[in-house]
C-alpha angles and dihedrals in degrees: 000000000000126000100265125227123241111218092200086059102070133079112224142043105255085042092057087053096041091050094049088045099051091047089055089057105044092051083053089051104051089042091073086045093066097038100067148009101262116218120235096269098047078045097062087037085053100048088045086051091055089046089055093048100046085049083060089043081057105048104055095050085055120096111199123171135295090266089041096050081088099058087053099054091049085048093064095035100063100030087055081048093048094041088055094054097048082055093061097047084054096048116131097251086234085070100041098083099084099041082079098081100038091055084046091057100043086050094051091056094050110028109030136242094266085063112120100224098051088048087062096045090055095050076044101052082034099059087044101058078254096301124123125218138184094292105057089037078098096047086054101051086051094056095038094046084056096038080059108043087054086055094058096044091047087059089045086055088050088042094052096047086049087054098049090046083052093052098037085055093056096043095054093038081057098053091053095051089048087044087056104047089047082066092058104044098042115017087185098070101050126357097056086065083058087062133061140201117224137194111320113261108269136192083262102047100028092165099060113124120231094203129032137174132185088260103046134292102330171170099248103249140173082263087066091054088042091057103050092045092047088048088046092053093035100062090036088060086041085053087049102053092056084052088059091097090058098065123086123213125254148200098218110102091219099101099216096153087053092045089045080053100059095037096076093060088074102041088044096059090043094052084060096053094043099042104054090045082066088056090045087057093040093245089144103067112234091019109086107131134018123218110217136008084252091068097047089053090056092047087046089054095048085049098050083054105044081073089088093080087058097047100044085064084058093039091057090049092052096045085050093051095051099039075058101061095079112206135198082256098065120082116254091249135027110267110270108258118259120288098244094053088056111098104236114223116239103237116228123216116276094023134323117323093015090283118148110249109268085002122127097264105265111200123247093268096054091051087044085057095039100055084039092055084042090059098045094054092052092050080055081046099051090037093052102078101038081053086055083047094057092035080055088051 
């Protein structure tokens, strides 16, 4: 008997359902064990089966780093995967017969239903009243082997977004700093792109203003740079956090909608800067100098929120990966539409289509030509006997 897991035990969500998992299947495990001799070959198969489960064992008491959580995860995912399916292959024949469905099932969800093995599993699981037996125990730990192999790479794909949202984010978050002390260390370069220089003043406007920043009247700084980069990633957080009720929960501990989340701080605050240097070089037509700071602020806030056209790219990408990863939670098809979107067929007489009941399924221009020959044979019928009246005459 293995040393068994304690779910209570564990910090940390996934850890908590990795530990209660592994525990299932080792008392399954250790169940068949206990039922039956096991031959030398199930015996190997069995102790490989322990040294996976105590690797996932492993791996969720382990606490790597922030960057290695992920190969942990991945650890316990795949040898849990792999222990199952050893399971299966151990299982007493007289209990085989319902871990048909559930592979199929499982299959169905990851592989599709166009996927060759599973096509043979179901004509399998068909020409056996849904029970599986010894010869098709193969067939289902191939399914379920693939089933979950699929599985596993749709969370890599998950893992690796969430990566490149993660570096992204620092990159980004880099640039700006850089951007900002710049501004600091040589105002030239680029803070004095942050500021304009309107109309002159005139005997008419006496109060306009020849040089303006974003804090006030100069000289150009590294605050002015600051500003408009705190204004940028402030209004980009401000657009996120509208775009909370868009995103749908997940129980994949990679945390995408809330990286999605932070990453548009960055690009927010970059959108400003950059932004408002295109209005400093004229590149808008019609917008070449603003008139106050409290004009660039405005600009450096519209900028901050036209990002959003950017991120829900990004948010469309992350909300596909994750409605691909198919749990055990999602039902095995989409919901039928509603039924009065569904376009209702129009009956025939005599079954759908105009086809006769239990007949072969004439089209509808054989059953046109067969009512109209039918007609024509009961007109013959009702002319016959005043044609024997007159022939009496």
């Amino acid at each position: 008997m293995s040393d068994d897991v304690v779910a209570h035990r564990k910090i940390g969500s996934w850890r908590q359902r990795a530990s209660a998992h592994i525990a299932v299947v080792q008392a399954e495990l250790d169940r068949i064990e206990g039922m039956e001799a096991l031959s030398g070959h199930d015996k190997k198969l069995a102790d490989k089966a322990h040294q996976l489960l105590h690797g996932a064992r492993q791996a969720t008491d382990s606490w790597p780093p922030f960057w290695a959580a992920a190969s942990a995860r991945d650890r316990t995912l795949a040898t849990i995967h792999e222990a199952e399916l050893i399971v299966l292959k151990l299982t007493p024949a007289q209990e085989i017969g319902w871990a048909g469905s559930t592979v199929l099932a499982k299959g169905i969800q990851h592989l599709g239903q166009e996927d060759p093995r599973l096509k043979l599993l179901e004509e399998h699981l068909r020409e056996h009243n849904n029970m599986l037996d010894d010869g098709g125990r193969h067939l289902a730990a191939d399914v379920l082997h693939a089933a979950n192999h699929t599985e596993e790479v749709e969370i890599a794909r998950v893992r690796n977004f969430r990566n490149i949202l993660l570096l992204t984010f620092l990159a980004l978050s880099a640039f700006t700093v850089l951007l900002i002390l710049s501004g600091y260390q040589n105002p030239a370069a680029l803070a004095d792109k942050l500021c304009f220089r309107p109309p002159a003043p005139t005997p008419e406007d006496t109060n306009a203003k020849d040089y303006v920043c974003p804090v006030g009247q100069g000289p150009a700084d590294g605050d002015n740079v600051l500003l408009v980069a705190s204004l940028g990633a402030a209004s980009a957080a401000l657009a996120g956090a509208t775009s909370i009720r868009h995103i749908r929960g997940s129980a994949v501990p990679y945390m995408v909608p809330m990286s999605l989340l932070i990453l548009r701080i960055p690009i927010g605050a970059l959108s400003a800067i950059l932004g408002l240097v295109l209005i400093h070089g004229e590149f808008i037509p019609g917008l070449s100098a603003l008139d106050s700071g409290a004009q660039i602020a405005a600009w450096a806030v519209a900028f901050g929120i036209g990002q959003e056209s950017l991120t829900r790219l990004l948010d469309k990408k992350g909300n596909l990966l994750l409605e691909n990863v198919r749990g055990s939670a999602r039902a095995v098809e989409s919901p039928p539409p509603p039924t009065d979107m569904l376009i209702k067929p129009v009956l025939q007489p005599g079954g759908p289509n105009g086809a006769k009941p239990g007949g072969d399924g004439a089209t509808d221009e054989e059953a046109e030509s067969e009512r109209t020959h039918e007609s024509g044979e009961e007109a013959v019928e009702q002319a016959r006997p005043h044609e024997e009246d007159r022939q009496g005459g």
